[in-house]
C-alpha positions as CSV (number, residue, x, y, z in Angstrom):
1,X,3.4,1.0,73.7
2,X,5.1,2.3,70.4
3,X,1.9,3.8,69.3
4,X,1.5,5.7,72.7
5,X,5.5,7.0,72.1
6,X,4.6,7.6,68.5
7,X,1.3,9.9,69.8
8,X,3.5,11.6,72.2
9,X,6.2,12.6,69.7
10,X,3.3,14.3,67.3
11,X,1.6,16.0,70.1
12,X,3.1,19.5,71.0
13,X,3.7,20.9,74.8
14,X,1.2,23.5,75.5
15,X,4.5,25.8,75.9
16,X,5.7,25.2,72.3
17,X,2.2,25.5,71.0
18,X,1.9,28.9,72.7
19,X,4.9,30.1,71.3
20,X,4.8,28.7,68.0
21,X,0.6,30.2,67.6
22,X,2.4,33.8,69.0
23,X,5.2,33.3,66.6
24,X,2.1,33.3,63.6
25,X,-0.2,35.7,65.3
26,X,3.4,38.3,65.3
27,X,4.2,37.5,61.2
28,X,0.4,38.2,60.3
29,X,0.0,41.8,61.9
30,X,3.7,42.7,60.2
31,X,2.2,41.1,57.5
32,X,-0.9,43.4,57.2
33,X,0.0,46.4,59.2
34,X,1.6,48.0,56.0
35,X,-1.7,47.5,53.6
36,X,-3.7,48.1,56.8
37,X,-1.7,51.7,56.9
38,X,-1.9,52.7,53.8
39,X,-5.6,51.8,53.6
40,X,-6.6,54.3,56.8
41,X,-4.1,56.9,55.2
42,X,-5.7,56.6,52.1
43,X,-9.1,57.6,53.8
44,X,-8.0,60.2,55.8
45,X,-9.6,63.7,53.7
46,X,-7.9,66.3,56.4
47,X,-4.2,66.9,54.7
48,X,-2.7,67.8,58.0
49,X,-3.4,64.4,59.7
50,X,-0.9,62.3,57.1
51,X,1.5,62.8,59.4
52,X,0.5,62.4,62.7
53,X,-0.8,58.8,63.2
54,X,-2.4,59.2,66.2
55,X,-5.4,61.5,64.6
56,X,-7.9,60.0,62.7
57,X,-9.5,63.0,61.3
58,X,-12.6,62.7,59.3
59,X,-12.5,59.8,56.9
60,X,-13.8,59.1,53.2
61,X,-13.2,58.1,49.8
62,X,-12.9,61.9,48.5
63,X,-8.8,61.3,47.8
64,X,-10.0,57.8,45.4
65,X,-13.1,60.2,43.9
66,X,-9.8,62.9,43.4
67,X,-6.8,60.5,41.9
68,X,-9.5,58.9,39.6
69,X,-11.1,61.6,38.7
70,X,-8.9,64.7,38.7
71,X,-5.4,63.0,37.3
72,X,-4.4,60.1,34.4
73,X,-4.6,57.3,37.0
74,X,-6.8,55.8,34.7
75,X,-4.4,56.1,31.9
76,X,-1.6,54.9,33.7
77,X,-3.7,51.9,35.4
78,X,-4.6,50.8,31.4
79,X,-0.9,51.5,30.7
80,X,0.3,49.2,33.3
81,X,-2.1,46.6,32.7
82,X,-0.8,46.4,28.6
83,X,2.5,46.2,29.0
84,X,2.2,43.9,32.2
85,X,-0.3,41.5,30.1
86,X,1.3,41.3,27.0
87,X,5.0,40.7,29.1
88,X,2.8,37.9,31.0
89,X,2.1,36.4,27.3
90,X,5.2,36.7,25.6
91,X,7.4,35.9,28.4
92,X,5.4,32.6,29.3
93,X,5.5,31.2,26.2
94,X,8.8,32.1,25.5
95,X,10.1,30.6,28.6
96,X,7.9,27.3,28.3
97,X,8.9,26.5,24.9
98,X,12.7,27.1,26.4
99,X,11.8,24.9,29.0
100,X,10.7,22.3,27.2
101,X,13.7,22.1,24.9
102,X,15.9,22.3,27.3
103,X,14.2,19.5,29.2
104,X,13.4,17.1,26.2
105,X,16.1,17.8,23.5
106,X,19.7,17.7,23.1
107,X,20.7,20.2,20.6
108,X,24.2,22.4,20.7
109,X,24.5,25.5,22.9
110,X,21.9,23.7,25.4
111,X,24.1,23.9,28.4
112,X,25.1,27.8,27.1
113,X,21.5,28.9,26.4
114,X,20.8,27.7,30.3
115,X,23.7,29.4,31.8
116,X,22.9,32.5,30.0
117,X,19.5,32.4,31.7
118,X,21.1,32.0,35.0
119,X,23.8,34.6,34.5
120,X,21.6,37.7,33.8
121,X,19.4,36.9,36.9
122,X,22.8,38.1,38.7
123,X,22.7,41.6,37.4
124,X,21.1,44.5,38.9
125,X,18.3,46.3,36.6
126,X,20.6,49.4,36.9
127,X,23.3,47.8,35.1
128,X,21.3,46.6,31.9
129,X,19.5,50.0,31.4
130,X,22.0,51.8,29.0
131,X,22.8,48.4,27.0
132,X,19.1,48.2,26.8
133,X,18.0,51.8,26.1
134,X,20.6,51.9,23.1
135,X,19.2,48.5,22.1
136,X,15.6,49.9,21.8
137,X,16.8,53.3,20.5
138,X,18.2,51.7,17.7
139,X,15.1,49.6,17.0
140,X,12.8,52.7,17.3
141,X,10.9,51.0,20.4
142,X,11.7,54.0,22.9
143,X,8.2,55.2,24.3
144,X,6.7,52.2,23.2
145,X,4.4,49.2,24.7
146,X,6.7,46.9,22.8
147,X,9.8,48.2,23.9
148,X,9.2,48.0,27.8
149,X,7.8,44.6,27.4
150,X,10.9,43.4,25.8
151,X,12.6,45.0,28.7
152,X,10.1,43.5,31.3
153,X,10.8,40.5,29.5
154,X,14.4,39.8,30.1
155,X,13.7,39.5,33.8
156,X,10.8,37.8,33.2
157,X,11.8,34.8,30.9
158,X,15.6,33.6,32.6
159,X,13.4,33.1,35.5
160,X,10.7,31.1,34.2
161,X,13.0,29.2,31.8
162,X,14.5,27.9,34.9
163,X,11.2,26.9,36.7
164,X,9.3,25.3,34.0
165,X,12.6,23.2,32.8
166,X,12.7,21.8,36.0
167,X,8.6,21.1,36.0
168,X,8.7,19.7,32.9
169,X,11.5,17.5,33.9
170,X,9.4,16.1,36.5
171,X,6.6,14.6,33.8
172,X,7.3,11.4,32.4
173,X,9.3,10.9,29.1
174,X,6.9,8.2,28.5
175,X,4.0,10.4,27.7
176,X,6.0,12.3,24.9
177,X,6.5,8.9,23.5
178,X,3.0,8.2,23.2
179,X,2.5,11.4,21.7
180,X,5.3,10.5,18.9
181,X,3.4,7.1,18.8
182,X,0.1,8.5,17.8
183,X,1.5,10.9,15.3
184,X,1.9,14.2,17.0
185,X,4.8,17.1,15.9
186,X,6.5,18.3,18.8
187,X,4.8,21.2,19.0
188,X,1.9,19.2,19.1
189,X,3.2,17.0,22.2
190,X,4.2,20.0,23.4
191,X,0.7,21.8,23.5
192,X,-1.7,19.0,23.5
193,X,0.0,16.5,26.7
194,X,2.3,18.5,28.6
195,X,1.3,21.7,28.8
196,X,-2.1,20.7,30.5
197,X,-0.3,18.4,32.8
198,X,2.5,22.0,33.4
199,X,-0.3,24.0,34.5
200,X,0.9,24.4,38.4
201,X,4.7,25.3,37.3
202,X,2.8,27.4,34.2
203,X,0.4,29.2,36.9
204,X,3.5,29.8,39.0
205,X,5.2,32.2,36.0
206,X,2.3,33.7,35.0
207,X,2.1,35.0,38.5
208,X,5.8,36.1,38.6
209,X,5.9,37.6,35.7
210,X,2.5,39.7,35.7
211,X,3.7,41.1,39.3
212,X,7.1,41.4,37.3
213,X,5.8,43.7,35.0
214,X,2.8,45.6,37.0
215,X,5.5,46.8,39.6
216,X,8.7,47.3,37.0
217,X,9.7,51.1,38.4
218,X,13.4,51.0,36.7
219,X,13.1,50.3,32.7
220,X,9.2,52.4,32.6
221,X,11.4,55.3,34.4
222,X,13.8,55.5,31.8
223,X,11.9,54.4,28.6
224,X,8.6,55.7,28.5
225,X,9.3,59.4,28.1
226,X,5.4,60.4,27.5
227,X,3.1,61.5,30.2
228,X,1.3,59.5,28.3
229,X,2.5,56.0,28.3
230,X,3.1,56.4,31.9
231,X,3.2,53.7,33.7
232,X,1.4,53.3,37.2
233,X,4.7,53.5,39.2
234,X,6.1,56.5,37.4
235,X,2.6,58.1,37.0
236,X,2.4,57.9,40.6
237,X,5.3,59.2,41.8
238,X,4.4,62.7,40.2
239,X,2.6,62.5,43.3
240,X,5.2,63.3,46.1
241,X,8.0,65.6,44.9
242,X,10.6,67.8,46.5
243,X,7.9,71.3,46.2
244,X,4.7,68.7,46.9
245,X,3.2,65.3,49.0
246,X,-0.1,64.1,47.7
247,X,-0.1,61.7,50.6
248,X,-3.9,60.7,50.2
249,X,-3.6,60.4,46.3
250,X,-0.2,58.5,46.9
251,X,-2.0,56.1,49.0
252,X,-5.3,55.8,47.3
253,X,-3.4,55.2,44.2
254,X,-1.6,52.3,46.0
255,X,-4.7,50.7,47.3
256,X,-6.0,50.6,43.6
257,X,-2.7,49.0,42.3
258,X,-3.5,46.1,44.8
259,X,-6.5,45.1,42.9
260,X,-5.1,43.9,39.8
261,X,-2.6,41.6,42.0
262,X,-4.8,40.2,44.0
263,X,-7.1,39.0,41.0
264,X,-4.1,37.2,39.3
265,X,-3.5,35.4,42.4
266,X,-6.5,34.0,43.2
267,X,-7.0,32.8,39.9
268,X,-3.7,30.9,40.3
269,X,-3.8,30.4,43.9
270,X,-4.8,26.6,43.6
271,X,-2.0,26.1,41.2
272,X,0.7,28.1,43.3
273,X,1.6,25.5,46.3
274,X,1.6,22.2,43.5
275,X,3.9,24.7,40.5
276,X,6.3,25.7,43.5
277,X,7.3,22.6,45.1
278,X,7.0,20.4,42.2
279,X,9.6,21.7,39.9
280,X,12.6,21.7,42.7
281,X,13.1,17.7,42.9
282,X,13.1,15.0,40.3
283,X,10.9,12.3,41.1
């Protein structure tokens, strides 16, 4: 009799099953019906059927042959992929090796060095531009790879500080101890036992902070100055101006920008679910 109940309790109403698979079926096409958009705009190759949707028009890949061939998409896509690798490096290791200090040790400033991380999560990017630019002015980084991935980096690294100290907190103590027992440095505890065990909450950052950096429209606007060393949001906003609208370049260019995305995520994607959850409740 109690296993009948229990049955009945897991089993869902064929209303509530209805509405819950319409519910899913709704989220999915608002989901894709921006991407899907900008895909079939992005084929269209007859200019004056941008802006009315209901015309097809003849389609083809003539605007992707155009933005690839005929502008610095190219140089912008290599741009973006720099600056948004080498922020994915430095901003990772940076923040794990935070994380695990902040986890494991107990050193002064601790409690500071984590509110810090916190507190410039709650500003806007607008506010820390002019601190930043004179920062990097001063250190001759302007129009520099370096400089807009220090930039990139102080959103990158609070974030992740936060999100590995909390997965790291969720691995035994015991297995630094047996690290200290058979002779390895910190460091070495650090690299060679917990960092293979972090790789969920590890796969998470690098995630967050590659799409970070390969989307950053705010710092590349101001700081690279250079044709260039455009980046592929500011290149690609030369695109659509107040005298022009390159609508098919605009949105072949976007479809392109997708790639790089998408490959990060799947090679994470296994990691993501495990790196998410883990880190937000001590066991």
């Amino acid at each position: 009799m109690t296993r009948q109940a229990r049955n009945g309790r897991g089993q869902r109403s064929p209303l509530s099953s209805t509405a819950l698979h319409t519910t899913l079926v709704l989220a999915s096409v608002v989901a894709v019906f921006p991407v899907a958009w900008v895909t079939l705009t992005s084929l269209k190759t007859d200019r004056n059927t941008w802006t009315q949707p209901g015309e097809l028009g003849s389609l083809g890949f003539d605007n992707y042959t155009q933005v690839l061939g005929e502008t610095e998409f190219l140089t912008w896509f290599a741009n973006s992929l720099i600056v948004a690798g080498a922020t994915t490096v430095f901003a990772v290791l940076i923040a794990a090796t935070a994380g695990y200090a902040a986890s494991r040790m107990r050193f002064p400033g601790k409690r500071p060095l984590m509110w810090s991380f916190l507190i410039t999560q709650m500003f806007p990017a607008a506010v820390l531009i002019v601190p930043l630019y004179n920062v990097l002015s001063d250190l001759g980084l302007l129009d520099s790879y370096g400089g807009l991935v220090l930039a990139c980096s102080t959103v990158a690294v609070p974030y992740c500080a936060w999100m590995l100290k909390g997965y790291f907190d969720t691995i035994p103590i015991s297995i630094d101890e047996a690290g200290r027992v058979d002779g390895l440095t910190p460091f070495g505890t650090f690299w060679r036992l917990i960092v293979p065990l972090a790789k969920p909450g590890i796969a998470v950052t690098v995630f967050y902070s590659f799409i970070t950096a390969w989307g950053e429209v705010a710092f590349a606007g101001v700081f690279m100055q250079s044709q260039g060393n455009y980046t592929l949001p500011v290149g690609m906003a030369t695109f659509v101006s107040d005298f022009k609208a390159e609508w098919g370049l605009l949105t072949a260019g976007s479809v392109l920008v997708m790639v790089p995305s998408a490959v990060v995520f799947f090679l994470v994607q296994r990691h993501l679910v495990a790196g998410l959850t883990a880190g937000g409740v001590k066991s």
